[in-house]
N, C-alpha and C positions, 0 to 999 in steps of 0.2 A: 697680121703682126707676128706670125711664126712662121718657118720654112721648114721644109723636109717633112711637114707632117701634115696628115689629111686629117682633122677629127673625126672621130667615129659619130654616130648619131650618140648614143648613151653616152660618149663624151660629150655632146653640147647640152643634153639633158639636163647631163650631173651638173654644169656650170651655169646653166640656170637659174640653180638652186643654191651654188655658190654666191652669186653674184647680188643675191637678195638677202639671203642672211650667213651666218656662223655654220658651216656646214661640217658633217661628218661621212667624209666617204667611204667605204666600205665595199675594196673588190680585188676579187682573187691577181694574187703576183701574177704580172706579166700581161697585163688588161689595160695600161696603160694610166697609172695615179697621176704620174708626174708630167707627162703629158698634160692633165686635168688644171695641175699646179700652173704648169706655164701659161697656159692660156687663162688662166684667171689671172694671175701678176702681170701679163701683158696688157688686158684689160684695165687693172689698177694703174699701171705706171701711165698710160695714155688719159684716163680722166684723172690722174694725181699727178701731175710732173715734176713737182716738187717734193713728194715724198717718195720713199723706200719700201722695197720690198723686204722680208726677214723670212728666212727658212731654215728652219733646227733638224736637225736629222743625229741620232744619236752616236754617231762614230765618224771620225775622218773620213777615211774611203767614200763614206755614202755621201759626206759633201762634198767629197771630192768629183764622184759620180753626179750628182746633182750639177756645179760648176758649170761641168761639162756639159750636160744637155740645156743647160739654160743657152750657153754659147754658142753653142749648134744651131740651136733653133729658131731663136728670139731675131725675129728681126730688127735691129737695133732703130736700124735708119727710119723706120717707118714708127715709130715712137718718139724720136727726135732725141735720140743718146746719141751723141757725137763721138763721145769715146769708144761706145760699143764693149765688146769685150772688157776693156780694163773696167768698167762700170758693176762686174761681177765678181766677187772678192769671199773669198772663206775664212774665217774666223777658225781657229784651233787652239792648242792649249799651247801648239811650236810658238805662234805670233806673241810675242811680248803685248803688253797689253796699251804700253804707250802708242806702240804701232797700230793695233786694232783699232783705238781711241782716232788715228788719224787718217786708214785706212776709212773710216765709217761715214767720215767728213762728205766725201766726194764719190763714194759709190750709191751705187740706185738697187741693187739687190745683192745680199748680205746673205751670205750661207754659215751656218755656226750648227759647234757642237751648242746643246742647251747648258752646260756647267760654265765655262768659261764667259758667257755671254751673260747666264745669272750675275756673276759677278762683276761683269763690266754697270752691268743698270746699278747693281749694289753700289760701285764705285762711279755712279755718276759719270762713267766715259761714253755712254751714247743715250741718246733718249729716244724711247720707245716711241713718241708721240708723231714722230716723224714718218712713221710705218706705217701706209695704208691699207698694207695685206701680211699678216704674220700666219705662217705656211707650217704646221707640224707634222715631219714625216714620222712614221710608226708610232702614231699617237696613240696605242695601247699603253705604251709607258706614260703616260698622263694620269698617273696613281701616287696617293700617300706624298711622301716629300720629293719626287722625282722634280726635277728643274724646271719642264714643261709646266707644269701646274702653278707655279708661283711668277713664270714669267708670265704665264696669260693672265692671271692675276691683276700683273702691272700693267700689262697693256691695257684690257679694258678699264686701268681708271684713267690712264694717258693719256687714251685717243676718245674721241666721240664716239657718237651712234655710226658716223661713215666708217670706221676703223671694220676690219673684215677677218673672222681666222677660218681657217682652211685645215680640218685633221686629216688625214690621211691613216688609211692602215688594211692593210690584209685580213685582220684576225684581233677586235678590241677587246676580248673574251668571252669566257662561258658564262659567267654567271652575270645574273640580271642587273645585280648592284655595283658590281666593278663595271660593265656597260654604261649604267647611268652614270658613275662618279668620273668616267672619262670625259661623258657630257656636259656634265655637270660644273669639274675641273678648266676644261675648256669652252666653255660659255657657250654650245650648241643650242642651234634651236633647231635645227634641219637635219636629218638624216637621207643618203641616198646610199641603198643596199643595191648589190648585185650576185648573184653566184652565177653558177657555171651553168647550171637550170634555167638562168632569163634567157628571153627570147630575144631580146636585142643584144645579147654579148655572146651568144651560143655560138654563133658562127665564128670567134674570132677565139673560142675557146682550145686549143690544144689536147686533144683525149692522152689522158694520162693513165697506163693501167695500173691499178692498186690492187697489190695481192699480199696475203699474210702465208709467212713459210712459217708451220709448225716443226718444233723436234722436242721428242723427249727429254725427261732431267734425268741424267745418267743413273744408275742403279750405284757408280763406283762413289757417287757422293755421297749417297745418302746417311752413312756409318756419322760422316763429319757434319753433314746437315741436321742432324740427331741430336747431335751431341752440342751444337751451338745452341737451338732450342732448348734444351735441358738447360745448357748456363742463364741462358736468359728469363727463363720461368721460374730460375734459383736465386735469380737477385729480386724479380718482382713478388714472389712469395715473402721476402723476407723487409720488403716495403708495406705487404700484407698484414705480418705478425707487427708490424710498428700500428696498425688500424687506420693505416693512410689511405687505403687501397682495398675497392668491396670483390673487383673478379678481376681475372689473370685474362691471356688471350688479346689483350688490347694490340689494336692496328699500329702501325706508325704514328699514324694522326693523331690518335688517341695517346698515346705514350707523350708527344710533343705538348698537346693539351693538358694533361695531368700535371706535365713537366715547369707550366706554365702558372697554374693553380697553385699547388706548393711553392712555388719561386711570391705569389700574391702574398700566401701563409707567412712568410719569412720576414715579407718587407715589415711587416705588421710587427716586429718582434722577434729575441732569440728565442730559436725552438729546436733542442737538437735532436730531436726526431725526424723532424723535418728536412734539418740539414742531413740527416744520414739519410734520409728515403731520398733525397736527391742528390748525394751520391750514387747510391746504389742504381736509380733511374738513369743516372749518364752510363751506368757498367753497361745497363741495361742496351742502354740507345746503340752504343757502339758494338754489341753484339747482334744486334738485327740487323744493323750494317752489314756486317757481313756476312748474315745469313742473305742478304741482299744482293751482295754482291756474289756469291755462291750460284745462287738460283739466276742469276741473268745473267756474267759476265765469264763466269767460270773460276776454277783454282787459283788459277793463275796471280787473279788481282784478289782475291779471299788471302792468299797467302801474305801476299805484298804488306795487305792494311795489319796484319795480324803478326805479322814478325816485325812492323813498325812500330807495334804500341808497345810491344817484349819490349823492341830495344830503348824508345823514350821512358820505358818506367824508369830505367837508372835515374834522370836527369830532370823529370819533368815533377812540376811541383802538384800536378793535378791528382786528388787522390785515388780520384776514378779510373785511371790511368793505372797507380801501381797497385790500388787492391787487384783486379785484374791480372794483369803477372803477376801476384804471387795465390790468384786461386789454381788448385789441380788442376779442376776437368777443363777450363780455360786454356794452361800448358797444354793439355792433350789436344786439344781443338788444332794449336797451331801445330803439333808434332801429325798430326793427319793432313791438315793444307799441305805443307811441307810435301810429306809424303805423297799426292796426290802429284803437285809438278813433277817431281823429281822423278815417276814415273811417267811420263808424260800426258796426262790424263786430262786433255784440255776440255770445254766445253764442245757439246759436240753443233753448235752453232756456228763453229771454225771452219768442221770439215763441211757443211752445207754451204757455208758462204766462201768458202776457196772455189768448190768447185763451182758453184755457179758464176763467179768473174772470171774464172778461165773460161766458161763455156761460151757466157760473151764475147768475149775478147775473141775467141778463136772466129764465131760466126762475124763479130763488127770490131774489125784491128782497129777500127778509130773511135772505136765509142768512147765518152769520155763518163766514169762510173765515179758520182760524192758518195762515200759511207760515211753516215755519222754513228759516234761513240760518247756517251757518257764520261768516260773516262778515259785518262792519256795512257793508263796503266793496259786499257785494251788495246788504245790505240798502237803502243807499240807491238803487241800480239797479233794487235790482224797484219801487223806492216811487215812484221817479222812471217808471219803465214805466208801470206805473199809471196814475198821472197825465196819461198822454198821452191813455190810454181815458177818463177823468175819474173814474176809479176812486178814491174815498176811500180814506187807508190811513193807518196811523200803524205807527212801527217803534217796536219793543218792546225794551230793550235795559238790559244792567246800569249798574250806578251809577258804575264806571269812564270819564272824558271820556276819548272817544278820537275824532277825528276829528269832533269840536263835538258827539258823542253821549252821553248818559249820563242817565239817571234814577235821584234818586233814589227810593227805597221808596216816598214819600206821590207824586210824581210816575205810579210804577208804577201804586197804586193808584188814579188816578183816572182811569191810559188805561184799566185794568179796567175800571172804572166805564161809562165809555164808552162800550166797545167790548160790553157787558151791556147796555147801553141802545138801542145800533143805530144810533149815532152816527154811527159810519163799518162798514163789511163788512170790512173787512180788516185784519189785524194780523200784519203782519211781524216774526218774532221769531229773536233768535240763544236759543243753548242756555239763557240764563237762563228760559227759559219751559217747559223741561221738565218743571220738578219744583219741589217748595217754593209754586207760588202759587196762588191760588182762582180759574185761568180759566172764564170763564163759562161756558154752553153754547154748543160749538162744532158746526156743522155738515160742514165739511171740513176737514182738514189735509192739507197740501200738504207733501212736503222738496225743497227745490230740487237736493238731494244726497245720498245716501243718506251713511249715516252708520252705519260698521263697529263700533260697539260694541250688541248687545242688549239690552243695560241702556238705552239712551239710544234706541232704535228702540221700544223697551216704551215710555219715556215718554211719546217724543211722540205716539205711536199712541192712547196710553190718555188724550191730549185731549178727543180728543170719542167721542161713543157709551158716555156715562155715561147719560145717561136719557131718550135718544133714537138709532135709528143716525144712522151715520154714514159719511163713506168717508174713506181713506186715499189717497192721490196720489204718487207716489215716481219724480222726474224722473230718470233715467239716462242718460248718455251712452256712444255705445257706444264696445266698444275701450280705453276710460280706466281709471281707478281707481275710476270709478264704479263700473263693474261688479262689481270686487274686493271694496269696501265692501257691496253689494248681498248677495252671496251668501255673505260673511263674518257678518253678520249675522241672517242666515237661519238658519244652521251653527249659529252660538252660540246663537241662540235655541233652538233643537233640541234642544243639548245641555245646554242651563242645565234644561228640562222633564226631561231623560233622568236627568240627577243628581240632581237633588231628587228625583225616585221612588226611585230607589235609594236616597236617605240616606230619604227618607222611611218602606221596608223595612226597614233596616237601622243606625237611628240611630247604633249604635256605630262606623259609621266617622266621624261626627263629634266623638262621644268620645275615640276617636284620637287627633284633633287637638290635643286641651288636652295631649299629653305635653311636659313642661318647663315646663310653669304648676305655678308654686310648689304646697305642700302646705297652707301657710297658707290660700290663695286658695280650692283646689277641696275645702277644709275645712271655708269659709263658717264661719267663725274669728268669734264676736259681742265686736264689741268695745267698744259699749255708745254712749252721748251723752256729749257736752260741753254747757255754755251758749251761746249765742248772745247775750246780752244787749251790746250796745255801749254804748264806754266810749272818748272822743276822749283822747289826749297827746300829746306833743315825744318825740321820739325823734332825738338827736342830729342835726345838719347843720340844722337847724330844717324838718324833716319830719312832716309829721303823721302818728300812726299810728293805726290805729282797730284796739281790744281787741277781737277776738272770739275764742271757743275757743281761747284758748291752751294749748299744751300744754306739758310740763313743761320742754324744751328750753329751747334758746338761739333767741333773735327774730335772725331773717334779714329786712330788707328787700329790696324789687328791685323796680325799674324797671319802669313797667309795660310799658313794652315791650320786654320778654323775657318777656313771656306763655306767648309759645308755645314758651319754650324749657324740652328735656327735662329740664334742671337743674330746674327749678322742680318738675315732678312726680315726681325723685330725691330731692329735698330735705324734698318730702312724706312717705314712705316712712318719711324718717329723726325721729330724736326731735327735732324742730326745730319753732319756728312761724313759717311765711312769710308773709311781709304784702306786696302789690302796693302801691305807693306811686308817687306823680310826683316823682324824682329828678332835680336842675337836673344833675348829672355822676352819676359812676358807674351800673355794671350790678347792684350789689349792698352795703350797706353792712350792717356785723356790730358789734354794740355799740355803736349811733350812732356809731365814731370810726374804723372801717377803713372806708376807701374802693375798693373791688375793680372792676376794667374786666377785663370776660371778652373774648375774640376766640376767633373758629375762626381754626386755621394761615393761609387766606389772606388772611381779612381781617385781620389781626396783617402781615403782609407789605402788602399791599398796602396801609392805615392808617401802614406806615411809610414806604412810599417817597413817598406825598404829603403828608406830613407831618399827618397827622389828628393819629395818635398821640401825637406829642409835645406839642400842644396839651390833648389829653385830660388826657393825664400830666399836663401844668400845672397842669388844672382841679383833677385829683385832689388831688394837692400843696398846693396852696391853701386847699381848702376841709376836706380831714379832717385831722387829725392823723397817720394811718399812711393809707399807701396801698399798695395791692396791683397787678400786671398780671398777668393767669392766661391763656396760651394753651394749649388745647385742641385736640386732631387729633393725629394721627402722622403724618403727613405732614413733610415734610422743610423748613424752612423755607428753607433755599438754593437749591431746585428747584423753588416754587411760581410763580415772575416769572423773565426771564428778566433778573435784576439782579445785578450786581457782587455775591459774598458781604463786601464789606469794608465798601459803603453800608450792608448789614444790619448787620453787627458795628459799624458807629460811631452806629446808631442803638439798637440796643440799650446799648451804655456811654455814651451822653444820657442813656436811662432812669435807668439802674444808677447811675452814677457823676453826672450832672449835676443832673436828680433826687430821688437817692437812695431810688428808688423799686424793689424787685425786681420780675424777672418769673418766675413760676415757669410751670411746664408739667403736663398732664394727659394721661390718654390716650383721656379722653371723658367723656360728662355725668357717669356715675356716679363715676366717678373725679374729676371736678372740685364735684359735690357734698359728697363725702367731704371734700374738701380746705373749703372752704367751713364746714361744717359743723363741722370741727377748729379751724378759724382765729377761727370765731364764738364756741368754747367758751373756747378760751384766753383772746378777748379782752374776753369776759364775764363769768370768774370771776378775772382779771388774774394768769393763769398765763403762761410763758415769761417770756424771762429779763427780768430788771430795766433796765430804760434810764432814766436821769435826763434826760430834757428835752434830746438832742443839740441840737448844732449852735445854740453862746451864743452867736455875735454875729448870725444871723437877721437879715443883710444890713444891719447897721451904723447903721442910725436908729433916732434915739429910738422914734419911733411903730413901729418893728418891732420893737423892744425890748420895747416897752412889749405887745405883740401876743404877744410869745413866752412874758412872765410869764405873762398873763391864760390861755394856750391852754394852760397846766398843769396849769387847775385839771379837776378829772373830769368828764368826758362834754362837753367845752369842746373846739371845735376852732376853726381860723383864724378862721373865719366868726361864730361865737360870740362869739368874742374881741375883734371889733370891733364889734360890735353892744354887748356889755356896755362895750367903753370911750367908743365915743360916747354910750350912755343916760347913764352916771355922769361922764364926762368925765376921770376917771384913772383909776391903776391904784390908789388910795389907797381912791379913792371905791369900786369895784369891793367893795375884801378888805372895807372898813366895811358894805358895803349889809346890812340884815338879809335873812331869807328871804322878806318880804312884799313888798320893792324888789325883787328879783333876779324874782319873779316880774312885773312890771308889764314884764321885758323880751322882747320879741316873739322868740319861740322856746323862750324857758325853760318849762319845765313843773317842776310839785310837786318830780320825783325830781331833775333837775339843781339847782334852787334851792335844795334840803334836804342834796344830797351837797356844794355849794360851803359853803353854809353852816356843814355839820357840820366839815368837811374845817378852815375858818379859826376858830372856835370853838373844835376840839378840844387838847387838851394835848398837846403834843411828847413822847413817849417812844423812848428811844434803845433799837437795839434790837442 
């Protein structure tokens, strides 16, 4: 059922073990995952012909990449896909989603980022149940709220006990409990580990040389390295004297955990000790930065971040920010960065790493050499070094402008192109090149800094000496955080091999893990299909909605951006159909005519003291008929800003009373879905209490007079209301239109124009 490829033996092992349960593979880049992948979905699509494959890979390119090898290799004819090729289809954020929706209908394996797909199941435009094998590449990311993790979720309650997932990953991490919780996440019962040490994959492994390049931290820093410590130890002393704070000397970590702890203190209440030790902690944070970026990166980018915060004190409302500029020895700190560029005093990791790509280069004119960089601020320094040798380079870097950098995707993909072709030797890249893209054959990789996480030391390693060796280069400075990062990494790597053997003996301590996952879930509960067939309408506020899989519920619109908010996947859960829409106001509207704006505690606070909010509210006001404000959090709304509580209370009685708008309160998503979900039912089967059209005089002109009759009639709000009196020109013309008029006006649909209709047609009975 595959061509062009032999499987290896530990390839048919590892599938196996696929093949019988939820499995978790586990092997070094360039060992052949997705190989693994295909030959299990060829296996599925042969004993399922009627169901689909699904495979999530966390970025374009890599589905793009994946696409391709499925098309290569898959022998179509020998499965009984007539279409072949067109049969494999990628889902991205470019495809509109009507398209995805129809796209889904008629293909047999389904490649998708996991965001855009979450919201496809959210929006009911494809059903999971129909996927025999759901395939997650780099399923490390199968933590906390990442998209993998809720879509498996839905799958195993979709599909039965046959339904099948497949993780894939280089590197699931160090520590034992994110291990499990990827397991856990992803409903594993099986694990197959391999490193570079097994005996069956040894031979196909690539010897890679790993060497660490030591250099000193210059003697010409240390005046300015001194003196950043000093400010730093001067604002934690004085977090000290508040008795927030028992010893000085805290690590990063430790700073961020502190930082965390009083941020707990705060919710609880106003405390303005509190609030000052956390200011002073942010001076704090931002001053180890750059003792950070000092010690690994050089002057260079120390200067950058430190003449940046000078120059946002003007402008920036953060106060952490302008205490800062206006301390002394703070001023002096940046008047020595300064100083330090302006003589030219780089890191001496520059002149080690220039000369050794020239030395390459010279001995291998075609090597092709990835440096990765933490930051774009180095990355333009080494690319600028370079250049001095005449060294070609291009920096590699995400889609984000930042400092006049930024690629997009098609951009990415043609420095690939490239840099495959031999264009230029060198390719500077920050973290976006670790993972997710199809770099080409690489001959060295360089880190200009070692980098403490194992997961991210696996990636960039496992660049090259996919099917050629290769070496590793890992610049360190001594005495720094380098070193820290260095053997931090080592550690973890050590122990992420030591727990996976362990889980891999002993699966049920990953079993363990799923305690507190529902019994529906680890029940694999078959809940069967809906249609998918689309089907365009008006759905009040003149919104379009598009039909897909509805279910028996009440229709929840929402904004598409609240995507990513947990309400949307609470609201899933419940008997309700959600539909993502581009809404000119509101976060959520319920029977075309409520209008709902959700806030978390601070942003509800901070939305009122700049007055967002009450512009929002206007909007809302205006255009629906009933409007809603829902804040969410417990947190304290009089202790979140450090603002007068009577500017809150008079900007909340604007809402209430000037408005007439309520605000209610929740105690988090599920809870504010519930509420949502209530409010939608009421106001779709026109339950709660009875109200005749408040508020007759509706600002005393004719034409809002005229606006308040028409916006009575059903599923008609402000917006409607003027739309139907300027097509008809009154309100006479309006109640006369038949239902074939009412529909020629731009937003009405069948069910508005047939209820106005019926509604002025029907006989008066008293009741």
């Amino acid at each position: 059922m595959l061509k062009g490829i032999t499987p290896r033996l530990y390839q048919q092992t590892i599938l196996g073990s696929c093949v019988k349960s939820n499995t978790l593979v586990v092997l070094p880049t360039g060992l052949g995952k997705t190989a693994i992948a295909m030959m299990l979905a060829a296996l599925r699509l042969k004993q399922n012909p009627d169901l689909k494959i699904l495979m999530l890979a966390p970025t374009k390119p890599l589905c793009e990449q994946h696409a391709k090898s499925f098309k290569a290799h898959l022998d179509f004819e020998s499965l009984g896909i007539s279409k072949g090729e067109e049969s494999v289809v990628v889902f991205t954020g470019t495809i509109s989603p009507k398209k995805r929706a129809a796209l889904w209908e008629n293909a047999r394996i389904v490649i998708s980022t996991p965001q855009g797909l979450e919201n496809d199941v959210i929006s009911s435009r494809i059903d999971l149940s129909q996927v025999s094998c759901l395939i997650f590449d780099e399923a490390h990311h199968a933590t906390g709220d990442y998209s993998y993790v809720w879509v498996a979720k839905q799958y195993e309650k979709m599909t039965s006990s046959a339904g099948r997932i497949l993780a894939l990953t280089a590197s699931p991490g160090s520590e034992l409990d994110k291990i499990k919780e990827v397991c856990s996440n992803l409903f594993i019962s099986a694990i197959e580990v391999r490193t570079d040490n097994d005996s069956d994959v040894r031979e196909y492994v690539q010897e890679i040389e790993k060497t660490y390049l030591e250099v000193a931290f210059p003697s010409c820093y240390k005046i300015l390295h001194e003196k950043l410590k000093f400010v730093m130890k001067k604002k934690l002393v004085a977090i000290q004297k508040l008795g927030l704070l028992n010893k000085l000397g805290l690590t990063k970590k430790q700073l961020l955990m502190f930082q965390r702890e009083l941020q707990r203190k705060l919710s609880n209440g106003v405390d303005y000790d509190v609030m000052k030790a956390l200011s002073l902690l942010a001076e704090a944070l931002k001053v180890e930065h750059s003792v950070g970026l000092l010690e690994c990166q050089g002057a260079g980018a120390c200067n950058y971040y430190l003449s940046n915060l000078i120059e946002s004190a003007a402008s920036s409302k953060t106060k952490a920010v302008k205490n800062l500029a206006w301390d002394a020895d703070f001023k002096e700190c940046v008047t020595l960065a300064k100083g330090l560029v302006d003589s030219g005093k780089q890191h001496p990791k520059f002149d080690l790493l220039i000369s050794m790509v020239y030395k390459e280069l010279i001995k291998y004119p075609l090597a092709k050499i990835l440096l990765f960089t933490e930051l774009r601020d180095s990355a333009l320094e080494i690319a600028a070094a370079l250049e001095t040798k005449e060294i070609r380079s291009e920096i590699f870097v995400g889609q984000a402008k930042k400092r006049g950098l930024g690629l997009t995707q098609k951009k990415q993909k043609e420095m690939l192109e490239r840099f495959r072709s031999g264009e230029f030797p060198v390719m500077v890249a920050t973290s976006v090149a670790e993972e997710g893209l199809d770099i080409p054959k690489v001959d060295s990789v360089i880190f200009f800094e070692p980098t403490p996480s194992a997961i991210r030391t696996i990636q960039r390693r496992g660049r090259t000496g996919r099917s050629a060796s290769g070496s590793v280069r890992i610049l360190v400075c001594k005495g720094t955080r380098d070193e820290a990062y260095k053997w931090a990494a080592h550690h973890k790597e050590k122990r992420m091999y030591k727990f996976l053997e362990d889980l891999k003996r002993d699966i049920s301590l990953v079993l363990a893990g799923k305690e507190g996952v529902p019994s529906e879930i680890t029940g694999q509960k078959k809940l069967g299909g809906f249609s998918v067939k689309s089907e365009v309408s008006k759905v009040g506020n003149g919104v379009e909605e598009e039909k897909v899989g509805k279910k028996s519920g009440p229709l929840i619109l929402c904004d598409h951006r609240e995507k990513g908010n947990l309400v949307l996947k609470e609201l899933f859960e419940m008997d309700c159909t959600v539909r993502l829409s581009q809404l000119k106001c509101a976060d959520y509207v319920l029977g075309g005519e409520v209008g709902v704006e959700l806030k978390k505690v601070p942003d509800f606070v901070n939305s009122l003291v700049d007055g967002r909010l009450l512009k929002q509210v206007g909007e809302l006001r205006r255009e629906f008929a009933k409007s809603v404000v829902i804040v969410e959090g417990q947190e304290d709304i009089y202790s979140v800003r450090r603002v007068h509580a009577n500017a809150i209370r008079g900007a909340l009685a604007s809402i209430g009373l000037g408005f007439g708008v309520p605000v209610l309160y929740t105690r988090d998503e599920k809870d504010t879905a519930e509420l949502l979900l209530l409010m939608a039912k009421r106001s779709q089967s026109g339950g709660g209490s009875k109200v005749l059209h408040t508020d007759k005089t509706a600002g005393g002109s004719i034409s809002n007079s005229q606006e308040y009759l028409i916006s009575a009639l059903p599923k008609v709000g402000p917006k409607m209301a003027r739309g139907l009196l300027v097509h008809f020109g009154s309100v006479q013309g309006v109640i006369n239109a038949s239902e074939k008029d009412l529909l020629e006006v731009d937003g009405v649909g069948k069910t508005i124009a047939s209820a106005i209709a019926g509604l002025v047609s029907s006989k008066y009975e008293k009741k």
